[in-house]
C-alpha positions in Angstrom: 112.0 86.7 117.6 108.2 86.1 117.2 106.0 86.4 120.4 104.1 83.1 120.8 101.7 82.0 123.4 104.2 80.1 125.6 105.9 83.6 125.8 103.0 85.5 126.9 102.5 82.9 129.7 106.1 82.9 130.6 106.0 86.6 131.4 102.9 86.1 133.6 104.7 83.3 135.0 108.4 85.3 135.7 105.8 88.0 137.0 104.0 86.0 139.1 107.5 84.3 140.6 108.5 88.0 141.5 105.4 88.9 143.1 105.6 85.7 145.4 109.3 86.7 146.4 110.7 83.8 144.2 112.2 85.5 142.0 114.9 88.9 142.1 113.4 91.9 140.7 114.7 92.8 138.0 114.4 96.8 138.0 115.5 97.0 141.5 117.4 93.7 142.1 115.8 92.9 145.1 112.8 90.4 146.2 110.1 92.3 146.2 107.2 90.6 147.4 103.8 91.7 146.9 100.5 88.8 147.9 97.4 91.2 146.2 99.8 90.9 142.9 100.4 87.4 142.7 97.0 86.8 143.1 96.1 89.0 140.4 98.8 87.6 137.7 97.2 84.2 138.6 93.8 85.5 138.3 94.7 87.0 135.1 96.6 83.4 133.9 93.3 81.1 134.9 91.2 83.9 132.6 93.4 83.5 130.3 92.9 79.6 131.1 88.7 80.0 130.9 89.0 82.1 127.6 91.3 80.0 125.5 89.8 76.8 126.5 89.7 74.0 123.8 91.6 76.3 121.3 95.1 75.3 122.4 97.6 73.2 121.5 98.4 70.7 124.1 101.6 71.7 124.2 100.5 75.5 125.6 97.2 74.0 127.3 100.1 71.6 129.9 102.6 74.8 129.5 99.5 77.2 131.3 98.1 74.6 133.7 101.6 74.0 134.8 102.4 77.5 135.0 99.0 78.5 137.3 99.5 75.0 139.5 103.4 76.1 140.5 102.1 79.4 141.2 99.6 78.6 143.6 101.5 76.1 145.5 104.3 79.0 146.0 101.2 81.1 147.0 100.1 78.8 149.4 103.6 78.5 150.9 103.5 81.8 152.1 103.3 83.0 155.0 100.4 85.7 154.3 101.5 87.6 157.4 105.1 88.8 156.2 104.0 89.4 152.7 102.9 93.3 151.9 99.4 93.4 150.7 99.8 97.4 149.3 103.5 96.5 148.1 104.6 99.7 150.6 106.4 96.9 153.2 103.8 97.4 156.0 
C-alpha cells in the first residue's frame, strides 16, 4: 500500500483522537488522555495546513480542515481540569 497524504493526516488524526481520550490506545488498550499532546498534533496538522496551502487537491485540502475542525471541537469539550497536562495522571 502506497502512503498518500490523506494517510499521513489520518495518523495525525487517530493520534490526535487518542490524545483527547476519544480513542483506546492502542499499545496499552486504555484511554490515555494527554491535553499538551492534542494540542501539539493539531498544532502540527494546521502547520501542516499553512505549509501546503494552495498545493492540494480539494479532496485532501476538505480531508485536513475537517480533520483539524473535529479535533478542536473534541478539544474544547474537555474538561481541561481532569485531563493530565505531563501525561503522568496528576
Amino acid at each position: 500500500m502506497k502512503p498518500t497524504f490523506l494517510t499521513l493526516v489520518q495518523m495525525f488524526q487517530m493520534e490526535g483522537m487518542v490524545a483527547l481520550g476519544k480513542m483506546l490506545n492502542p499499545a496499552t488498550n486504555e484511554l490515555t488522555p494527554n491535553q499538551d499532546h492534542a494540542r501539539y498534533v493539531i498544532d502540527i496538522l494546521e502547520i501542516l495546513k499553512e505549509k501546503t496551502a494552495g498545493n492540494l487537491t480539494e479532496k485532501d485540502q476538505g480531508f485536513l480542515d475537517q480533520t483539524i475542525s473535529t479535533l478542536k471541537l473534541n478539544f474544547v469539550e474537555l474538561d481541561t481540569k481532569s485531563i493530565p497536562t505531563n501525561g503522568s495522571g496528576t
